[in-house]
mmCIF entry with sequence, helices, sheets and N, C-alpha, C, O atoms, coordinates in Angstrom:
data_MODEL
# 
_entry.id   MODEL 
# 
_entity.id                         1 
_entity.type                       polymer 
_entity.pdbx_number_of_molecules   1 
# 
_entity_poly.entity_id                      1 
_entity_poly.type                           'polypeptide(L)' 
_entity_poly.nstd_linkage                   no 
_entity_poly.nstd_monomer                   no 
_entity_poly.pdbx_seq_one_letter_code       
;(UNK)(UNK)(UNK)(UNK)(UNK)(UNK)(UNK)(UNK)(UNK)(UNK)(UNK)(UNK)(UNK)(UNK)(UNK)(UNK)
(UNK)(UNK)(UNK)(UNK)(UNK)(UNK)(UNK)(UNK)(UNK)(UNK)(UNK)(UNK)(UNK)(UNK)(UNK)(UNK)
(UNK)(UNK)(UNK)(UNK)(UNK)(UNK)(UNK)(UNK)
;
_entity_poly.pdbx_seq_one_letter_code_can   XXXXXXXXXXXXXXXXXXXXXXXXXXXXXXXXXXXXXXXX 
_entity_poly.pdbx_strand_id                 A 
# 
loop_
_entity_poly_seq.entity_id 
_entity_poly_seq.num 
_entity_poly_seq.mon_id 
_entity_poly_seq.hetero 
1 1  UNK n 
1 2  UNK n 
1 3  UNK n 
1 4  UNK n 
1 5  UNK n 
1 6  UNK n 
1 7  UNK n 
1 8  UNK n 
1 9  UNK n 
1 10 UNK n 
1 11 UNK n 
1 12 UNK n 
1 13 UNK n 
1 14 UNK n 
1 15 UNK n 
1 16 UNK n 
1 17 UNK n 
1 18 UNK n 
1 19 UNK n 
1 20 UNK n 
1 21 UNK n 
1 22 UNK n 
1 23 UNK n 
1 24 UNK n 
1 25 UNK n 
1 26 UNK n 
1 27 UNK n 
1 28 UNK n 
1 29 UNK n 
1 30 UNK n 
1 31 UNK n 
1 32 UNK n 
1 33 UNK n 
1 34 UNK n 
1 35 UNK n 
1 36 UNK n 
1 37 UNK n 
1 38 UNK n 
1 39 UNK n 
1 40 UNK n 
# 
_struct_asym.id          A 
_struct_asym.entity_id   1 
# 
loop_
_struct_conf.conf_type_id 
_struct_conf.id 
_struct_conf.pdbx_PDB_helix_id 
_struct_conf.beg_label_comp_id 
_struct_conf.beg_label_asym_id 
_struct_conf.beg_label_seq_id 
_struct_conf.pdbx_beg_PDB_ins_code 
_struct_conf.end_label_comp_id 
_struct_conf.end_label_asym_id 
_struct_conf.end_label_seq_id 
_struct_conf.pdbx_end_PDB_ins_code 
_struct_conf.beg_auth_comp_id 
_struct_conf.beg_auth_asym_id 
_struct_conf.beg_auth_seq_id 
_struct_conf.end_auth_comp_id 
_struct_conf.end_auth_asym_id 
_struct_conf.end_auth_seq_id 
_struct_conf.pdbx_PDB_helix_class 
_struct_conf.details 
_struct_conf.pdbx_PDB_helix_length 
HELX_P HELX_P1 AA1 UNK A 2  ? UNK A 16 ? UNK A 2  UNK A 16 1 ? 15 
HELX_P HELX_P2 AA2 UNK A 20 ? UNK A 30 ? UNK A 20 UNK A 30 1 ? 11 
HELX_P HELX_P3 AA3 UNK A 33 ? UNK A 39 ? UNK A 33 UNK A 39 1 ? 7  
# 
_struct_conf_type.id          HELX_P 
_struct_conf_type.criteria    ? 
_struct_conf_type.reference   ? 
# 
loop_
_atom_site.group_PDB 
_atom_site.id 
_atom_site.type_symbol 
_atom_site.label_atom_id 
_atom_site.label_alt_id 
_atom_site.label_comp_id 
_atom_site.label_asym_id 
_atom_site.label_entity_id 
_atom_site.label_seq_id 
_atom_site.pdbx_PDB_ins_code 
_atom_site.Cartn_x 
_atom_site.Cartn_y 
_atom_site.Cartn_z 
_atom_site.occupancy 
_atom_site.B_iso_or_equiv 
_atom_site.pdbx_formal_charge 
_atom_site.auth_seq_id 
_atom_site.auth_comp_id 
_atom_site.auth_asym_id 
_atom_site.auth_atom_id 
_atom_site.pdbx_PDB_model_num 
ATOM 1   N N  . UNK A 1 1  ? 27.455 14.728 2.973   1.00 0.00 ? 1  UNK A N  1 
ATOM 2   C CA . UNK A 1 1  ? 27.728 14.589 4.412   1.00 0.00 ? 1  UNK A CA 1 
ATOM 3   C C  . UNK A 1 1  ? 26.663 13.714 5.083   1.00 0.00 ? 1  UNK A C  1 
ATOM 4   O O  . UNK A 1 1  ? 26.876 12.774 5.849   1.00 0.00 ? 1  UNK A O  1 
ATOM 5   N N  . UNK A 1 2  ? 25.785 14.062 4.772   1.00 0.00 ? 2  UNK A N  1 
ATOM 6   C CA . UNK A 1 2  ? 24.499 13.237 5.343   1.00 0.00 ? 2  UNK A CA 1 
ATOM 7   C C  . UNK A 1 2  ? 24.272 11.739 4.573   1.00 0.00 ? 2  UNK A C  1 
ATOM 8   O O  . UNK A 1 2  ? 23.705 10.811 5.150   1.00 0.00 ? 2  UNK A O  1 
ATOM 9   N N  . UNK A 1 3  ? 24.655 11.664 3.560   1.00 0.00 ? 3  UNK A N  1 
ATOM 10  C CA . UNK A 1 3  ? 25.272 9.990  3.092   1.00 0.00 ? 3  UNK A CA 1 
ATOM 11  C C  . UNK A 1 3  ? 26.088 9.457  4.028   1.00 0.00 ? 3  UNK A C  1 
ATOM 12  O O  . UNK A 1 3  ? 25.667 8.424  4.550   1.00 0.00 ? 3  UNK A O  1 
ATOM 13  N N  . UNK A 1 4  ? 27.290 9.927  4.444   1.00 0.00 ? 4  UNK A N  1 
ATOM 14  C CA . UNK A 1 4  ? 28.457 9.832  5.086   1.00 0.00 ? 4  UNK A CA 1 
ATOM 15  C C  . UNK A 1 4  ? 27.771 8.953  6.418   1.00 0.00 ? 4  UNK A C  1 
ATOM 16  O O  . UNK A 1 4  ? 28.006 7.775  6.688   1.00 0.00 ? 4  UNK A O  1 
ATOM 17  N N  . UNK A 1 5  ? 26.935 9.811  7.095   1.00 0.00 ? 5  UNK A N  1 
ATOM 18  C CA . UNK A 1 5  ? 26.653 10.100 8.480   1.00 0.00 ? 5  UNK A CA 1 
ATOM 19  C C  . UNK A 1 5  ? 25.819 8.592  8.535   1.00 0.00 ? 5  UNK A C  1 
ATOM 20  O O  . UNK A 1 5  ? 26.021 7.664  9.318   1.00 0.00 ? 5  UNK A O  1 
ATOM 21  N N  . UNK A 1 6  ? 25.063 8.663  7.702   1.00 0.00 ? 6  UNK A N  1 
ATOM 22  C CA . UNK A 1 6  ? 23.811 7.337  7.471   1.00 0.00 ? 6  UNK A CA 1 
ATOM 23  C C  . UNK A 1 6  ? 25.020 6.205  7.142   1.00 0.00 ? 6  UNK A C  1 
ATOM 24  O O  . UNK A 1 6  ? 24.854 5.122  7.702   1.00 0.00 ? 6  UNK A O  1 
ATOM 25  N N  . UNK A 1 7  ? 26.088 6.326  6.386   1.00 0.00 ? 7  UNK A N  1 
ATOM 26  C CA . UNK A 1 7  ? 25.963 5.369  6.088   1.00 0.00 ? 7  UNK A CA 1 
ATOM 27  C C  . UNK A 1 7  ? 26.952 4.384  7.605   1.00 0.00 ? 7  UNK A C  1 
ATOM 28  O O  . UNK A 1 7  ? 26.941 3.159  7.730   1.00 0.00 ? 7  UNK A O  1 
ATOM 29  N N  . UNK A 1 8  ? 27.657 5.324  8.498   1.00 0.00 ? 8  UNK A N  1 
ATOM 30  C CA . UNK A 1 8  ? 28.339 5.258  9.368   1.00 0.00 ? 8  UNK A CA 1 
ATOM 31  C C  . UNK A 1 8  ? 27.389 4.625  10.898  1.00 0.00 ? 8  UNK A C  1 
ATOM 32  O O  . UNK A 1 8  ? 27.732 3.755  11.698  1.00 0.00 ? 8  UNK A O  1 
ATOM 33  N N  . UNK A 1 9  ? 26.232 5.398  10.859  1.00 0.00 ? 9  UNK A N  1 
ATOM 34  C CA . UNK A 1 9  ? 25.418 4.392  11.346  1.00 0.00 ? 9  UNK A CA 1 
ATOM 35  C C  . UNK A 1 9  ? 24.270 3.381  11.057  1.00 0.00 ? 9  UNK A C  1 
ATOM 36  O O  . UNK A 1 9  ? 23.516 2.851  11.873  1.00 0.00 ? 9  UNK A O  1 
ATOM 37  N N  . UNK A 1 10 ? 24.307 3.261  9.938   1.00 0.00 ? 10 UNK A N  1 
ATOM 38  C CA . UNK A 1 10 ? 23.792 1.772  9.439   1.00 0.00 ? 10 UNK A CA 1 
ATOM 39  C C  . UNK A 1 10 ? 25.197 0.988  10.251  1.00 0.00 ? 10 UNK A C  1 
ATOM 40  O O  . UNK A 1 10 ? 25.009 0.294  11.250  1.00 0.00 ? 10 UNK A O  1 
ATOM 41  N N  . UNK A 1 11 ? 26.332 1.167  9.778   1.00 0.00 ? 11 UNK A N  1 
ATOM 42  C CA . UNK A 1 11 ? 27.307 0.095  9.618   1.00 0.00 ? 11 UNK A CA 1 
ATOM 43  C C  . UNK A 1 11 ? 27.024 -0.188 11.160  1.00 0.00 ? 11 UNK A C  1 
ATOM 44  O O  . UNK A 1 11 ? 26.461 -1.278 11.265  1.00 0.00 ? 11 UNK A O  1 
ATOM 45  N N  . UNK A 1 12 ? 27.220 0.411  12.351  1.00 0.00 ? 12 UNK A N  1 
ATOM 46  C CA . UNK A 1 12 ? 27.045 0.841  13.548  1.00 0.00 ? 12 UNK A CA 1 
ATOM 47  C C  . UNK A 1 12 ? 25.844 -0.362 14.024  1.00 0.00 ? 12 UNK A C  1 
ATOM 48  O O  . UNK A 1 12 ? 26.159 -1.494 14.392  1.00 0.00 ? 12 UNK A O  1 
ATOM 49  N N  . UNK A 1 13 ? 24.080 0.261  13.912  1.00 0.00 ? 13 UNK A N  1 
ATOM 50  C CA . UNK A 1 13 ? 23.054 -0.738 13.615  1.00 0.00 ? 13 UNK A CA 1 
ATOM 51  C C  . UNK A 1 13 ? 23.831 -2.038 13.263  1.00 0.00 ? 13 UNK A C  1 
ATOM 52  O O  . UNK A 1 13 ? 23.651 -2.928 14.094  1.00 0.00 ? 13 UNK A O  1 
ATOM 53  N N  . UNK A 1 14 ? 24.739 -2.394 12.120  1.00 0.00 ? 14 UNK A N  1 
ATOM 54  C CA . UNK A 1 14 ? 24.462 -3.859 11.705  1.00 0.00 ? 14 UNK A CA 1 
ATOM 55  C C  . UNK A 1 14 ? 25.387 -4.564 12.470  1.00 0.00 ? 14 UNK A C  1 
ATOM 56  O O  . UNK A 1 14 ? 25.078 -5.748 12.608  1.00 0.00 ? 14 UNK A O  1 
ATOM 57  N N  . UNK A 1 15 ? 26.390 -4.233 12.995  1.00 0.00 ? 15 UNK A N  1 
ATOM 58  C CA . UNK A 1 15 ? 27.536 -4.660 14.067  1.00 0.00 ? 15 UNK A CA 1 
ATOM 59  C C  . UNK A 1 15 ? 26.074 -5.045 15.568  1.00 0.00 ? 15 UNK A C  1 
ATOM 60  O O  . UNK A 1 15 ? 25.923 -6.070 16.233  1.00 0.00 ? 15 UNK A O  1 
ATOM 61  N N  . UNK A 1 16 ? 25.615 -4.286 15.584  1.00 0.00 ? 16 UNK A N  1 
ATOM 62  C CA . UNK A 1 16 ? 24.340 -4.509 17.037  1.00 0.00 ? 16 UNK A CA 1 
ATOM 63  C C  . UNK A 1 16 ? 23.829 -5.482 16.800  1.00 0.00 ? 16 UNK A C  1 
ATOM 64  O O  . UNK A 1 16 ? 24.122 -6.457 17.492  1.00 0.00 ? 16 UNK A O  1 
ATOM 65  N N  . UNK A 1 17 ? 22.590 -5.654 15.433  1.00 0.00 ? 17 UNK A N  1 
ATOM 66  C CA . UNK A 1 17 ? 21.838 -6.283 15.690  1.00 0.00 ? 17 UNK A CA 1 
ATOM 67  C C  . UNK A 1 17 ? 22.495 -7.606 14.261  1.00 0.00 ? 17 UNK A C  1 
ATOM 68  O O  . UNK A 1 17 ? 23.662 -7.840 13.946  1.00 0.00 ? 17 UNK A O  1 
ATOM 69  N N  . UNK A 1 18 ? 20.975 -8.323 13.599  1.00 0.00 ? 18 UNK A N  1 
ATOM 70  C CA . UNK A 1 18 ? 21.640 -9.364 13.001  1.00 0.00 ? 18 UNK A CA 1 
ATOM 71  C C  . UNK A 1 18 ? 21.169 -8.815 11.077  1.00 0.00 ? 18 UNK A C  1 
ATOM 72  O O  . UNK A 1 18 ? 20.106 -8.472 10.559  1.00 0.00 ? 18 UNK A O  1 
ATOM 73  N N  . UNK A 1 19 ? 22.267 -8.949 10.663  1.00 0.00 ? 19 UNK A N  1 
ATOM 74  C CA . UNK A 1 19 ? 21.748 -8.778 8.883   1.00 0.00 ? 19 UNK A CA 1 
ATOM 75  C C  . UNK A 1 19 ? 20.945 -8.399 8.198   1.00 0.00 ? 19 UNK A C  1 
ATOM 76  O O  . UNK A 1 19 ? 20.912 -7.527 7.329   1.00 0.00 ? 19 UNK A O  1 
ATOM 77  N N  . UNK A 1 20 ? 19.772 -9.544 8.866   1.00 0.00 ? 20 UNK A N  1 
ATOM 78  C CA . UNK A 1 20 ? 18.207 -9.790 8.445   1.00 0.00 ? 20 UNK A CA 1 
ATOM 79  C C  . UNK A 1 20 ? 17.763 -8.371 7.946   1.00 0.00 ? 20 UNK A C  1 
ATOM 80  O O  . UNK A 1 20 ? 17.523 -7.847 6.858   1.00 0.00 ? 20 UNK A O  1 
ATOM 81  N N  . UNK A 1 21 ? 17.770 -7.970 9.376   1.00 0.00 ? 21 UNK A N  1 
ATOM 82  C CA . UNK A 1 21 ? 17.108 -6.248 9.767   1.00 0.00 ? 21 UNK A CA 1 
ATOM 83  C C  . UNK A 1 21 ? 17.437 -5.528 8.566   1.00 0.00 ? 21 UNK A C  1 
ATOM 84  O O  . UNK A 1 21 ? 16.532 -5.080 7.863   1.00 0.00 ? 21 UNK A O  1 
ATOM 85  N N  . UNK A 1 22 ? 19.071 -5.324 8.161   1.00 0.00 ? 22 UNK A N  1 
ATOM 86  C CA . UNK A 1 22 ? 19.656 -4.612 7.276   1.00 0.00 ? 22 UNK A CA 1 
ATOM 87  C C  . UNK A 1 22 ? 18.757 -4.951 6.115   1.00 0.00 ? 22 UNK A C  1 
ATOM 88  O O  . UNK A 1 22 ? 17.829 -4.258 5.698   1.00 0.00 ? 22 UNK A O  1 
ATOM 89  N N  . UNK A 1 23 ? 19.218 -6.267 5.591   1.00 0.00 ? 23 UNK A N  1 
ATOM 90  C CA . UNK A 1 23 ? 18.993 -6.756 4.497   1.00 0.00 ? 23 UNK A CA 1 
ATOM 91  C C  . UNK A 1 23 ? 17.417 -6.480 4.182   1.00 0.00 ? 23 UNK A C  1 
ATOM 92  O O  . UNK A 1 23 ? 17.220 -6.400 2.970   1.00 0.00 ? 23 UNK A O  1 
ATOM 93  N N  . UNK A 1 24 ? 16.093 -6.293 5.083   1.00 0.00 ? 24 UNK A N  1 
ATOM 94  C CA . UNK A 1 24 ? 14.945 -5.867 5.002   1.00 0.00 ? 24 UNK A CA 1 
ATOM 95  C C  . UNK A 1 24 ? 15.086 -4.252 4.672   1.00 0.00 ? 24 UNK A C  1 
ATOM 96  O O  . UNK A 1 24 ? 14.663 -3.703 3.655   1.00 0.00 ? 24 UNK A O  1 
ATOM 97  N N  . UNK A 1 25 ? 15.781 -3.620 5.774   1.00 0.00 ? 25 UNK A N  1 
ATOM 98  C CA . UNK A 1 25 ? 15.705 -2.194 5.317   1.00 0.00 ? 25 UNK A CA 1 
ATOM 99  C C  . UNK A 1 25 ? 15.861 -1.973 4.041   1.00 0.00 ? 25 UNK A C  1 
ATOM 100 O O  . UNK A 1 25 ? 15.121 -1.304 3.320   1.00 0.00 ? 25 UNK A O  1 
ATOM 101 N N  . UNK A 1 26 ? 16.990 -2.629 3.699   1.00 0.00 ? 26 UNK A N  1 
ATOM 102 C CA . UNK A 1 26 ? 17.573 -2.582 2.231   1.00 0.00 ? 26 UNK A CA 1 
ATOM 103 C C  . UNK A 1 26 ? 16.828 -2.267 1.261   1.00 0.00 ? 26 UNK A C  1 
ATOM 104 O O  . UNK A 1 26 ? 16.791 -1.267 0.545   1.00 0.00 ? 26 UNK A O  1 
ATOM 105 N N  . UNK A 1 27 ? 15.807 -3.880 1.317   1.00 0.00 ? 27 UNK A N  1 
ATOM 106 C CA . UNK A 1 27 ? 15.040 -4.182 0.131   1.00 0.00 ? 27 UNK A CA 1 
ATOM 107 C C  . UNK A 1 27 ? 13.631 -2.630 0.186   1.00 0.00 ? 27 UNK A C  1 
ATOM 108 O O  . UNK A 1 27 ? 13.149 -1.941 -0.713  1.00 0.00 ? 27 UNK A O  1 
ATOM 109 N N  . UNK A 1 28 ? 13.415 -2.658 1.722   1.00 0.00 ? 28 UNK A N  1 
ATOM 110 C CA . UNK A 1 28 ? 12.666 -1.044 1.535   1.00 0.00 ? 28 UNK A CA 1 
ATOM 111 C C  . UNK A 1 28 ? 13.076 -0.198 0.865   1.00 0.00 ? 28 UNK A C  1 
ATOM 112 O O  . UNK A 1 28 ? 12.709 0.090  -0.274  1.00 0.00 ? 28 UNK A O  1 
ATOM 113 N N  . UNK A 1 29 ? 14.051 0.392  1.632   1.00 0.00 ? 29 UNK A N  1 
ATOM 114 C CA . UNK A 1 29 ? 14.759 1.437  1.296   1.00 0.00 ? 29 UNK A CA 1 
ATOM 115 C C  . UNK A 1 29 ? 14.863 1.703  -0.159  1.00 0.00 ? 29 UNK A C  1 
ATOM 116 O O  . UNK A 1 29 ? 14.449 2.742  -0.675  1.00 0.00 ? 29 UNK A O  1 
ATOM 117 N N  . UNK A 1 30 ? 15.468 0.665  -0.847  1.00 0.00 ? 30 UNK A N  1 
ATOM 118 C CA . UNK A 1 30 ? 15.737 0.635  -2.592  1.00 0.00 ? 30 UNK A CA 1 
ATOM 119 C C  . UNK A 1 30 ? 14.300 0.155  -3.104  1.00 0.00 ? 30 UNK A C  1 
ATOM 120 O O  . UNK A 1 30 ? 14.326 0.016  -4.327  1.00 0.00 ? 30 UNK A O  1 
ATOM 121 N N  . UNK A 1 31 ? 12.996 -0.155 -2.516  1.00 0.00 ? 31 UNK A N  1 
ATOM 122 C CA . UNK A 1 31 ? 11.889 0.065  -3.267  1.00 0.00 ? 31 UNK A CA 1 
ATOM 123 C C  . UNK A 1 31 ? 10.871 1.411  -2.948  1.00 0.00 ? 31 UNK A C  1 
ATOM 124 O O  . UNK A 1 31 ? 9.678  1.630  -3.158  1.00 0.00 ? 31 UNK A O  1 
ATOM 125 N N  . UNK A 1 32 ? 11.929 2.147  -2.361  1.00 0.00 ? 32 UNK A N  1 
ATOM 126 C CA . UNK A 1 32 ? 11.130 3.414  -2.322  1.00 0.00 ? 32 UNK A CA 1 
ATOM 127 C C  . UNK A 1 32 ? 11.792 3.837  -3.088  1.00 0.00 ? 32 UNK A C  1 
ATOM 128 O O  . UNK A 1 32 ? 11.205 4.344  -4.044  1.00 0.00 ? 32 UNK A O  1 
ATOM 129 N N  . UNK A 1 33 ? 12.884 3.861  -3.100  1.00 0.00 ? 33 UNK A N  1 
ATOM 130 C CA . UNK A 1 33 ? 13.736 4.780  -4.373  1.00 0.00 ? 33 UNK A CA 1 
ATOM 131 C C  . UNK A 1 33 ? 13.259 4.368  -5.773  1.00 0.00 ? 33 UNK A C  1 
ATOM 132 O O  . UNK A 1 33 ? 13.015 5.326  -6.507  1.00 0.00 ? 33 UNK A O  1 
ATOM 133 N N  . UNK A 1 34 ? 13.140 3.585  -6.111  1.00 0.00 ? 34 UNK A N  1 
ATOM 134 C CA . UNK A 1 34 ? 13.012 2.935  -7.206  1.00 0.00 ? 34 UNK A CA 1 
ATOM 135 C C  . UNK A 1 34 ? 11.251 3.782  -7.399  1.00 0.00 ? 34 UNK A C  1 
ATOM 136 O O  . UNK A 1 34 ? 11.196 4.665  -8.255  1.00 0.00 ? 34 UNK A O  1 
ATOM 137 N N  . UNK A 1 35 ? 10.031 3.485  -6.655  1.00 0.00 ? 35 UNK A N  1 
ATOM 138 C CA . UNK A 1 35 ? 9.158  4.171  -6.653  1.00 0.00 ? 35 UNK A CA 1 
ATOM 139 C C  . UNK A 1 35 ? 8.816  5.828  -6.669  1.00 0.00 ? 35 UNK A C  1 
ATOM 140 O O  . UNK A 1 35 ? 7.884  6.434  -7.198  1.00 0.00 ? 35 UNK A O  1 
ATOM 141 N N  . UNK A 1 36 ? 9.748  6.215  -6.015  1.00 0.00 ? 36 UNK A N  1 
ATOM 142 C CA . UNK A 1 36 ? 10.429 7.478  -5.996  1.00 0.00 ? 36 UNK A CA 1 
ATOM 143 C C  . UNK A 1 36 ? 10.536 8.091  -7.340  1.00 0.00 ? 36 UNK A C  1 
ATOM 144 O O  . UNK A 1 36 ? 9.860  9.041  -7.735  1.00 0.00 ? 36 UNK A O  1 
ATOM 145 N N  . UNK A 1 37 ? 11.635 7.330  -8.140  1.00 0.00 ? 37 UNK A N  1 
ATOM 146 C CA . UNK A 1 37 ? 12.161 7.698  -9.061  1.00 0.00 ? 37 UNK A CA 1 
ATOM 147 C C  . UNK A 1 37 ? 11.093 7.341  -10.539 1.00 0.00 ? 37 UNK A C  1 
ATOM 148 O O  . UNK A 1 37 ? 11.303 7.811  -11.657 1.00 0.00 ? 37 UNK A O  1 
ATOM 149 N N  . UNK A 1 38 ? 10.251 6.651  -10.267 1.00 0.00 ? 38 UNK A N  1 
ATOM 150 C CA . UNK A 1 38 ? 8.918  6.135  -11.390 1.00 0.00 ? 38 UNK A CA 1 
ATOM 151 C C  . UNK A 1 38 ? 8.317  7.130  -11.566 1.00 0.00 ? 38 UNK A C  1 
ATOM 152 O O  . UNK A 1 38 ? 8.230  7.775  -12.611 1.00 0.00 ? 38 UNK A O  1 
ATOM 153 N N  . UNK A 1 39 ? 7.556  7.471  -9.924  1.00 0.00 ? 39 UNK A N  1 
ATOM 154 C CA . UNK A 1 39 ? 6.608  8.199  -9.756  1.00 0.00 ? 39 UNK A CA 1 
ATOM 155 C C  . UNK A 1 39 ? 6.503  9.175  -9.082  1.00 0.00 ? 39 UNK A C  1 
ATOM 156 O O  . UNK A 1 39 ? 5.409  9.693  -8.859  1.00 0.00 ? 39 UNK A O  1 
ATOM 157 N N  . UNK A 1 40 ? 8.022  9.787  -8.452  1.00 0.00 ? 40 UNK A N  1 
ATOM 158 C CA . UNK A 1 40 ? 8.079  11.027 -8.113  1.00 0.00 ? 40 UNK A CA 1 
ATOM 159 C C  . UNK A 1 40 ? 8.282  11.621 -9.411  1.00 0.00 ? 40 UNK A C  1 
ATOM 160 O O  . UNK A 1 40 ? 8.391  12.842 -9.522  1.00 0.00 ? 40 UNK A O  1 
# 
C-alpha cells in the first residue's frame, strides 16, 4: 500500500515539476538501496 501511495505521488511531483528532479531522486534513491542492501 505504501508502494502504491509513493508511487502515485512521485507520478503527481513529476507532472509539477521537470524530470531532472525525478531522474536525481532516482539515481539517490536506487543508491541507497543498493547500499542498503551491501551493507545493511
Amino acid at each position: 500500500l505504501s508502494g502504491l501511495l509513493a508511487c502515485t505521488w512521485m507520478i503527481k511531483i513529476v507532472r509539477k515539476s521537470k524530470l531532472t528532479y525525478f531522474a536525481i531522486y532516482c539515481i539517490l534513491v536506487g543508491a541507497l538501496a543498493i547500499g542498503y542492501g551491501v551493507w545493511g
